[in-house]
C-alpha distance (Angstrom), angle and dihedral (degrees) to the residues before:
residue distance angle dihedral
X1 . . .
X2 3.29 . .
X3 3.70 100.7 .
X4 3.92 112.5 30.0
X5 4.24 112.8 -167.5
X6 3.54 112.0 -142.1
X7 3.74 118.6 -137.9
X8 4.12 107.2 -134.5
X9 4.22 95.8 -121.7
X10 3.91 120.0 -158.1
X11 3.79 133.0 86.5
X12 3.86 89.9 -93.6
X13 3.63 81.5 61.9
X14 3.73 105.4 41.6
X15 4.25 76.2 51.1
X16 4.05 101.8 50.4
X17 4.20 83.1 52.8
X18 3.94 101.9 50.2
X19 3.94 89.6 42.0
X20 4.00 93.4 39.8
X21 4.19 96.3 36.0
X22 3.55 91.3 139.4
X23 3.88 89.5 73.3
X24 4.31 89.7 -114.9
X25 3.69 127.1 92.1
X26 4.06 121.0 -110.7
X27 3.90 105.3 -174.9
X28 3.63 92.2 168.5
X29 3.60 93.5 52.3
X30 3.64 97.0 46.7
X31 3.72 96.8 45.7
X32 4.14 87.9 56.8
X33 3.77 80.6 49.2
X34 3.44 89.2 52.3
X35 3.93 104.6 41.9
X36 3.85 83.0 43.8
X37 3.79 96.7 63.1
X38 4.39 97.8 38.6
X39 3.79 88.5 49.5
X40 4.27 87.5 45.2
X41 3.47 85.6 50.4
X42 3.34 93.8 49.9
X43 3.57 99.6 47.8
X44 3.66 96.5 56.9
X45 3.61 99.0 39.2
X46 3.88 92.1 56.0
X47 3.63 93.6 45.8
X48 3.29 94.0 69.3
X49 3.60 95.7 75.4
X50 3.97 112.9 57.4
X51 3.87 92.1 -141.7
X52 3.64 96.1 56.9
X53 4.77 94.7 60.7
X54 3.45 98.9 113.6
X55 4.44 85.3 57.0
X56 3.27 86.6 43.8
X57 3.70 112.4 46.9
X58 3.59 89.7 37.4
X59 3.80 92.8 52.5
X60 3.57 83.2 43.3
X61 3.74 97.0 62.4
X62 3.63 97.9 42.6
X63 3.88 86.5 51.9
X64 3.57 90.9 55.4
X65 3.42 104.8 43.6
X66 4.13 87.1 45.3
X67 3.45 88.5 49.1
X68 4.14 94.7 49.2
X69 3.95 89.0 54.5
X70 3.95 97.7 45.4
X71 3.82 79.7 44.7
X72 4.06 79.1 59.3
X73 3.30 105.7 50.1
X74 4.05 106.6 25.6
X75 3.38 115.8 131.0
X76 3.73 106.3 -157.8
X77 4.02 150.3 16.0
X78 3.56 98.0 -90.5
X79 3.72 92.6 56.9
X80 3.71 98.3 43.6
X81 3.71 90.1 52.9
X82 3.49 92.5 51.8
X83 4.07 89.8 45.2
X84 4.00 91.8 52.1
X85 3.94 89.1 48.4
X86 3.21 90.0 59.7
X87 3.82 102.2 36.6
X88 4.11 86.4 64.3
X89 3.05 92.9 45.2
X90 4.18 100.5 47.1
X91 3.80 79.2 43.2
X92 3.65 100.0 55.6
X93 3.96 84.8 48.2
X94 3.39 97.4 55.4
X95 3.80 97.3 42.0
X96 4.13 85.6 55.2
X97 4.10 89.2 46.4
X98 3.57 86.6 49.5
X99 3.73 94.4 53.9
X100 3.51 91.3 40.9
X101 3.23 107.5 61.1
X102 4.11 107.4 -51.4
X103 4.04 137.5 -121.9
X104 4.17 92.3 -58.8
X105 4.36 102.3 17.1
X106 3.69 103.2 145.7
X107 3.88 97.5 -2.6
X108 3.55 102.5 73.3
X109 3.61 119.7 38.5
């Protein structure tokens, strides 16, 4: 062959080609994907330690109302996989924070 294409190898590049499968680039999409899965991760990480609700419920909300947006405006599988990831798990978060303690408990009032 006179012309060989190289495949880019790596996990950064196994990720830019399940978010962008439709051949163009979304950077808007992907960074709510993104943002969506740290502040998921987040959530539920933090809520496992009572101390730590108003982090978590917080991060929570943000995660979920991120994740309801890029949920909007995605453009293809790979990004609404990664959005619903992170939607449970920004969920979960928040539910704990909530049960914890809540957005304000002990702050205000």
């Amino acid at each position: 062959m006179t012309q060989a294409v190289r495949q880019p190898r790596g996990p950064r590049a196994l990720l830019a080609a399940a978010l962008n499968s439709d051949g163009k680039s979304h950077p808007v999409e992907n960074t709510f994907a993104a943002v969506t899965v740290v502040l998921g991760g987040l959530a539920a990480i933090s809520s496992l330690w009572t101390g730590l609700h108003l982090l978590s419920s917080w991060s929570g909300l943000a995660g979920i109302l991120t994740g309801a947006w890029g949920q909007f405006i995605s453009a293809t599988t790979g990004e609404r996989f990664l959005l619903v990831i992170g939607l449970g798990a920004a969920a979960l978060g928040f539910f704990l924070g909530m049960a914890h303690g809540g957005l304000f408990g002990g702050v205000i009032g």
